[in-house]
N, C-alpha and C positions, 0 to 999 in steps of 0.2 A: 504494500500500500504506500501510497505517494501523495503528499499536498503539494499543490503549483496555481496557484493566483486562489486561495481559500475554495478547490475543489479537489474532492480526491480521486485518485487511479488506482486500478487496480492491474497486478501485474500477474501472469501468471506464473510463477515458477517453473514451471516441467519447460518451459519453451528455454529459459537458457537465456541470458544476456550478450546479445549479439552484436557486434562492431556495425556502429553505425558509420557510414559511408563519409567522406569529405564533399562527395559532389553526386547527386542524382541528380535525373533527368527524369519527370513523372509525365505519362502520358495524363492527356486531358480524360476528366474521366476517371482516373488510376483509385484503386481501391483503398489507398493510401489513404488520399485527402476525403473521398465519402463516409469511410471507416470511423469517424469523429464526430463531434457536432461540430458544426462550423463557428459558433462562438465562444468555444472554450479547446477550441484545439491546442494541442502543445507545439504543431509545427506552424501553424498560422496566427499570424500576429492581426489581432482585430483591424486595422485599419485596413490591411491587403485585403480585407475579405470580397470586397466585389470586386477587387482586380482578377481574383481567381472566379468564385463563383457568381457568375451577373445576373440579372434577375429575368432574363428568360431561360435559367435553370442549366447555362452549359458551363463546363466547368473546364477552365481553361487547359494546357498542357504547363507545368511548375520545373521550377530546378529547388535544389533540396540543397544546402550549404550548411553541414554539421545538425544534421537533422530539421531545418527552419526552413521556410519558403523564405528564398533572396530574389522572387521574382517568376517569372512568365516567358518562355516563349514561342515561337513559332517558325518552322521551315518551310521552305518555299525550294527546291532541289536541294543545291548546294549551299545553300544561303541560310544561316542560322541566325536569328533575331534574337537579342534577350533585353523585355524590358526590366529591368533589377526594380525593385520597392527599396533599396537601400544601397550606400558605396559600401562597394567590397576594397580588398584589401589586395595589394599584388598577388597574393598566394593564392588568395582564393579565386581569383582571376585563373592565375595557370591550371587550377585544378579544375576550374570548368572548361578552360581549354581541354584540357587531354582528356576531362571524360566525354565531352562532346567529340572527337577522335573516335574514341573506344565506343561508344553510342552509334553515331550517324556515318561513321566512315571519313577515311582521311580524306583528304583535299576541301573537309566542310570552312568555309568562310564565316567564324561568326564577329558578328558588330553587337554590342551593348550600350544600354543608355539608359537614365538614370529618368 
């Protein structure tokens, strides 16, 4: 059991405490961000919430930064878009670099913007 902004969680044991990633890439939709309620989630910070979920119900595609949504975004071929909700950090920069590599395939071009 867990408190995190005066609500509790519940964990279950038998699954095992598993290494969370430095950079995911969730599809739109991903069971991830539905798996929650959306205003008390631990990886979505209340403000982002209609940048991901809008209110005719579609739910964006996320990047995940140390388990948190740092943002949104979208491909178009080789073209990777990321709108960020917050400035990252050079590092965390490289690490979406290279999971977006290991994700969409080399030669993807992406642009960020704040």
């Amino acid at each position: 059991r867990a408190a995190y902004n005066g609500e509790d969680f519940f964990l279950d044991a038998r699954a095992g405490a598993g290494k969370i990633p430095k950079c995911a890439y969730l599809a739109g939709f991903d069971p991830m961000m539905l798996g929650y309620e959306k205003k008390t989630s631990l990886m979505l910070a209340p403000e982002n919430l209609r940048g991901v979920f809008n209110l005719a119900g579609i739910v964006a595609p996320t990047v995940l930064l140390d388990g948190r949504v740092a943002g949104k975004w979208k491909k178009t071929g080789k073209k990777l878009e990321v709108k960020l909700f917050r400035a990252i950090k050079d590092g965390e920069r490289l690490e979406m670099e290279e999971e977006a590599e290991k994700v969409f395939g080399e030669g993807v071009r992406m642009s960020m913007e704040l």
